[in-house]
N, CA, C and O of each residue as an XYZ file, in Angstrom:
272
protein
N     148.376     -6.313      4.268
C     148.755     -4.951      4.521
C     147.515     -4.190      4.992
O     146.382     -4.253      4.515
N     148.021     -3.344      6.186
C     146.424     -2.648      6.488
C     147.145     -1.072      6.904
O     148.197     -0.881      7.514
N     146.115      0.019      6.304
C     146.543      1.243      5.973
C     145.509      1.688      7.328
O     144.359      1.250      7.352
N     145.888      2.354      8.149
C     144.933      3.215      9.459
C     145.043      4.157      8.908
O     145.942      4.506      8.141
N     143.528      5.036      9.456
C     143.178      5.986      8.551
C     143.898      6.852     10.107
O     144.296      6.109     11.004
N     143.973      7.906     10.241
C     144.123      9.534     11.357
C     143.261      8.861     12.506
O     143.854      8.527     13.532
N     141.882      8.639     12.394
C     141.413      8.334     13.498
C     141.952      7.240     14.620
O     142.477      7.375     15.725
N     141.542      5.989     13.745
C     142.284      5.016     14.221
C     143.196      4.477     14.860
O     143.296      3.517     15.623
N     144.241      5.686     14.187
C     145.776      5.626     14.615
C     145.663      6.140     15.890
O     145.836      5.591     16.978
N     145.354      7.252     15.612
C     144.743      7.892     17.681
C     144.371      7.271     18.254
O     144.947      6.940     19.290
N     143.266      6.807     17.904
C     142.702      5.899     18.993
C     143.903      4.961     19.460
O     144.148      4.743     20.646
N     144.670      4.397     18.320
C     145.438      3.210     18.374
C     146.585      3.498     19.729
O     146.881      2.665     20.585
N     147.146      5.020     19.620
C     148.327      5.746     20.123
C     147.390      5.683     21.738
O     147.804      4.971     22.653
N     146.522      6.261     21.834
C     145.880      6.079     22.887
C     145.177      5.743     24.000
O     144.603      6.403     24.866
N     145.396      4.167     23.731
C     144.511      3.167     24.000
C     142.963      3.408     24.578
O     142.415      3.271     25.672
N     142.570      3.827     23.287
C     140.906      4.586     23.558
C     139.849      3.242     23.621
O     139.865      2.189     22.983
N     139.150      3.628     24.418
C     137.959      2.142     24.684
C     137.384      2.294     23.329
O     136.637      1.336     23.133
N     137.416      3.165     22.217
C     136.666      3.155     21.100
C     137.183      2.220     20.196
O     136.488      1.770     19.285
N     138.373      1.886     20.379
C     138.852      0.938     19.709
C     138.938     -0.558     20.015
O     139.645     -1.134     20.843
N     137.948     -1.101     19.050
C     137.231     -2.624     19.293
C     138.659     -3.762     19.733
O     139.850     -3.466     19.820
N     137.923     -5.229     19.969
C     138.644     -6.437     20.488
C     138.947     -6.539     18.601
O     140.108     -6.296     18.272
N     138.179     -6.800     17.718
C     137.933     -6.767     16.696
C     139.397     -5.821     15.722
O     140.297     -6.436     15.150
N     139.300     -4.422     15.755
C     140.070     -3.702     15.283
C     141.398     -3.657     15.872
O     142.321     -3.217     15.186
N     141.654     -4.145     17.317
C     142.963     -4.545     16.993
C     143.772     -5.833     16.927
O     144.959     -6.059     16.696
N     142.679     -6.630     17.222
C     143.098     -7.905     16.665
C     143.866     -8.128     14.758
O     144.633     -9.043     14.458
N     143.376     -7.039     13.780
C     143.160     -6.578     12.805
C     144.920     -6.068     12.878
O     145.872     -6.790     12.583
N     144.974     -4.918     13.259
C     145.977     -4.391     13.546
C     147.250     -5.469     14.078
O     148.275     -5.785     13.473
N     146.798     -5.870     15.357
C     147.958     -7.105     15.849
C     148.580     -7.907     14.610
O     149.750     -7.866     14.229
N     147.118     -8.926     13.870
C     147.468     -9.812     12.616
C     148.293     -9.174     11.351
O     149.050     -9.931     10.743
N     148.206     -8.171     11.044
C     148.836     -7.791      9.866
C     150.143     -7.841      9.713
O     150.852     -7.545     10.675
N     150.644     -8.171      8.644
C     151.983     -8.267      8.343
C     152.469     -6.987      8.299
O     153.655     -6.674      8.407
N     151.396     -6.138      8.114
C     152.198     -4.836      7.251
C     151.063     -3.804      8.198
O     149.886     -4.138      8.333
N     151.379     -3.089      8.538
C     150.656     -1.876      9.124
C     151.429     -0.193      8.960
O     152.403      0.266      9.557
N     150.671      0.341      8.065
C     151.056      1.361      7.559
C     150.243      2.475      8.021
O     149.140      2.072      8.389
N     150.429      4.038      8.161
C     150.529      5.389      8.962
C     150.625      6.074      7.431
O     151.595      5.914      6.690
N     149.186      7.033      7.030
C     150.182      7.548      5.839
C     150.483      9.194      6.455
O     150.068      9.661      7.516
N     151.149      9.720      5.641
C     152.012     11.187      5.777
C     150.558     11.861      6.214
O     150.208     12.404      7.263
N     149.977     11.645      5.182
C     148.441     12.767      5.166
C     147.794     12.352      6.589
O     146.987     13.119      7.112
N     148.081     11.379      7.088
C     147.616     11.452      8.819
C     148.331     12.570     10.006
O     147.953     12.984     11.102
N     149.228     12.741      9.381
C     150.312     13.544     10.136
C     150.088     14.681     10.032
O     149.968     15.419     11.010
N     149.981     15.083      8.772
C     149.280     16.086      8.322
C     147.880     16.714      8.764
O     147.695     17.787      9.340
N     146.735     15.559      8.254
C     145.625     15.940      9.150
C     145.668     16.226     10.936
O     144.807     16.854     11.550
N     146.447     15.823     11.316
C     146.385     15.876     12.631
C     147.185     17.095     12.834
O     146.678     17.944     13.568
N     148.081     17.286     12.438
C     148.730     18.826     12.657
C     147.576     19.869     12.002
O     147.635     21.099     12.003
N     146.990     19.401     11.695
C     145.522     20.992     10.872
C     144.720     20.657     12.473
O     144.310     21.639     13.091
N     144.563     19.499     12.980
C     143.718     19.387     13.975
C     143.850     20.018     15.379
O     142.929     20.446     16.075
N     145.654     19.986     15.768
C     145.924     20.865     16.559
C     146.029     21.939     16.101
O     145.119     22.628     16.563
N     146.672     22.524     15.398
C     146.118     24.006     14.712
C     144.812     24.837     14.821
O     144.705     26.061     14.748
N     144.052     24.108     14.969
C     142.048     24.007     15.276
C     141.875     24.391     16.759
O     141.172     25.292     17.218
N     142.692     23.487     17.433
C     142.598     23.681     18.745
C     141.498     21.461     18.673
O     141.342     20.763     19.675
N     141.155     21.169     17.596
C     140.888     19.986     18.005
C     141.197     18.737     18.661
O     140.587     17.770     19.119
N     142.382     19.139     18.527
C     143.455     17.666     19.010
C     144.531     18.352     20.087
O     145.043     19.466     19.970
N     144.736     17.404     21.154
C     145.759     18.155     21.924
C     146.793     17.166     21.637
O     146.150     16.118     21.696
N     147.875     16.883     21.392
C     149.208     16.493     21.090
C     149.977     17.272     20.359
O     149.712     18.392     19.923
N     151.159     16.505     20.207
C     152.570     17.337     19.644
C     153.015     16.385     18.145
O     153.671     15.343     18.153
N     152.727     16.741     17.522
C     153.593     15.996     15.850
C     154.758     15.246     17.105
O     154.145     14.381     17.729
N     155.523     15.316     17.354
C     156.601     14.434     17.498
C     156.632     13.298     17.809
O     157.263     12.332     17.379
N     155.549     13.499     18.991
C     154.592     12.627     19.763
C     154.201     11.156     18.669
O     154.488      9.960     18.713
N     153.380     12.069     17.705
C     152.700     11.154     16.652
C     153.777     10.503     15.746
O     153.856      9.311     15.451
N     154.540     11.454     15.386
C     155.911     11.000     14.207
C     156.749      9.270     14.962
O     157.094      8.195     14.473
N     156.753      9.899     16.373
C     157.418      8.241     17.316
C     156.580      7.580     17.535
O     156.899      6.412     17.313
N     155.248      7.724     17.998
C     154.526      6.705     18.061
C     154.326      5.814     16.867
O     153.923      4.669     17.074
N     154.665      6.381     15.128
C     154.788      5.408     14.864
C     156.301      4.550     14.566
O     156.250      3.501     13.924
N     157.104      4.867     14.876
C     158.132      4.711     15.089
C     158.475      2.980     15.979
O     159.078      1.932     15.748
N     157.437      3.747     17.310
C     157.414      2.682     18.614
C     156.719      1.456     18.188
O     157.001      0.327     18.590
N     155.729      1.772     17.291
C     154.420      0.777     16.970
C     155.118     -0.475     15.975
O     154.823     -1.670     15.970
N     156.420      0.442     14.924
C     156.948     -0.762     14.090
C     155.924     -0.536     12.741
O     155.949     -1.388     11.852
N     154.904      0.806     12.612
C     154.138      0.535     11.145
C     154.986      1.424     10.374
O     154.796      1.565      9.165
């Protein structure tokens, strides 16, 4: 089981070059890949900030699409 922290998951949603051959090989292997609430959360305080540009819904399906 592997828990992505907020960052990660972005990166993950985004296919950001920051995210290693390594980390998603990690991600790919796991049986279990889990998104917690408090990511959803943090990231809605982040657009709120003006830090993050996306839409919660966006994030809510992406993990949806991903299967975690």
């Amino acid at each position: 089981m592997l828990l992505l922290d907020t960052q990660i998951y972005l990166w993950y949603l985004s296919d950001s070059p920051r995210m290693t051959r390594e980390l998603s090989a990690q991600i790919s292997s796991a049986v279990v890949v889990l998104v917690s609430a408090a990511s959803i959360w943090e990231a809605a305080m982040k657009i709120g900030l003006g830090k993050l540009d996306a839409q919660i819904s966006d994030l809510v399906q992406g993990i949806e699409a991903s299967g975690f």
